[in-house]
C-alpha positions as CSV (number, residue, x, y, z in Angstrom):
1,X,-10.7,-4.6,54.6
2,X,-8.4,-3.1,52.0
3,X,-9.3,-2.3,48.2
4,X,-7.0,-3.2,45.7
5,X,-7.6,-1.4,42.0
6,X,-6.4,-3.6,39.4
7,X,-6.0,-1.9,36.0
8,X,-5.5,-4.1,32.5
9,X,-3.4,-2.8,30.6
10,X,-3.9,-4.3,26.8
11,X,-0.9,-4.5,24.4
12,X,-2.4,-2.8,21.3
13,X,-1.0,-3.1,17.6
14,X,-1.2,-0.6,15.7
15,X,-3.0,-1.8,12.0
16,X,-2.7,0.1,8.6
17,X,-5.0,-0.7,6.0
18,X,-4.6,0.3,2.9
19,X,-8.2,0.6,1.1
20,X,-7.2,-0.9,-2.6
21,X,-9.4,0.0,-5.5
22,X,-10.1,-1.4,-9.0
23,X,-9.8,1.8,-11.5
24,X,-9.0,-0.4,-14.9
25,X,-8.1,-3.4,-16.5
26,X,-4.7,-2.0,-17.5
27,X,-2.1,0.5,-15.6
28,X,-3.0,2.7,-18.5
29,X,-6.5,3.1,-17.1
30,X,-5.1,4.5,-13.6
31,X,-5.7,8.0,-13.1
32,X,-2.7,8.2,-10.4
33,X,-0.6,6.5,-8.0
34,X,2.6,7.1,-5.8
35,X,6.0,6.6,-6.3
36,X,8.2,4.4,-3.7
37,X,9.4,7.6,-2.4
38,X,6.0,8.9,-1.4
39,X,4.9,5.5,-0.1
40,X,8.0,5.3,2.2
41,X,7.4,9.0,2.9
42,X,3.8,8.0,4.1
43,X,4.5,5.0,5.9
44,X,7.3,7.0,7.6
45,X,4.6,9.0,9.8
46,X,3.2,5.0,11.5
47,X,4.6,2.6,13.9
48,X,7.5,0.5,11.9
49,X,5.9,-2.6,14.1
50,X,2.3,-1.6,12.7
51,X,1.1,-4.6,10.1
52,X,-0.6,-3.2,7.3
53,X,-3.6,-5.4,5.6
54,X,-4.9,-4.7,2.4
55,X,-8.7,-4.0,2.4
56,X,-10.9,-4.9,-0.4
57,X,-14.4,-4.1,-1.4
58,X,-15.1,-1.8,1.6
59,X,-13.9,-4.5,3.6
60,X,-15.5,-7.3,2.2
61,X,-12.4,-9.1,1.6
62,X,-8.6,-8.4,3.1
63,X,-5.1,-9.5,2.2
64,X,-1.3,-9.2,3.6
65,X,1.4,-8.2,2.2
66,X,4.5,-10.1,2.0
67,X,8.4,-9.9,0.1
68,X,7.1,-12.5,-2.5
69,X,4.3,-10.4,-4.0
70,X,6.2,-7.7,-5.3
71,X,7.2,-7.5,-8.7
72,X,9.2,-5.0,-10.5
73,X,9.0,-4.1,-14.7
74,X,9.7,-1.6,-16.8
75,X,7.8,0.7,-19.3
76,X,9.0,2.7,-22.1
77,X,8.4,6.4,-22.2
78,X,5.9,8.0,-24.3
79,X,8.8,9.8,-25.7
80,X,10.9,7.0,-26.0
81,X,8.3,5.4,-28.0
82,X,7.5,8.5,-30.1
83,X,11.0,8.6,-31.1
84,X,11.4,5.0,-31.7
85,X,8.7,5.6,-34.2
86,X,10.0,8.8,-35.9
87,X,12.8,6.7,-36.6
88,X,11.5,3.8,-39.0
């Protein structure tokens, strides 16, 4: 009688989740966050295939993240606005 080993091999997919926090009800109220540049730096270092899930609460709640969710805007500079000031 022969013995055959079979051995499962699992495709596994690498998730990311990035553990979101409430700090304020305004961006002023941040203390910090990154730029695009450090993100992509960060994300550089994981599978480009891994899917990344927001988690909320201490994983109470999740979320995705998809193309239609981000939004871009502009703020003035403190300076900017100092000098705006100044000038009336």
């Amino acid at each position: 009688m022969t013995s055959s080993t079979t051995t499962n091999h699992y495709n596994m997919q690498s998730i990311i989740y990035l553990n979101a926090s409430r700090e304020g009800y305004g961006i002023d109220q941040v203390i910090s966050t990154m730029t695009v540049g450090d993100l992509i730096n960060h994300l550089s270092q994981y599978d480009e295939d891994s899917l990344i899930y927001l988690r909320h609460d201490g994983g109470y709640t999740y979320g995705g993240i998809t193309d239609n969710q981000f939004q871009e805007d502009w703020i003035e500079d403190e300076e900017d606005e100092m000098e705006d000031y100044e000038d009336q």
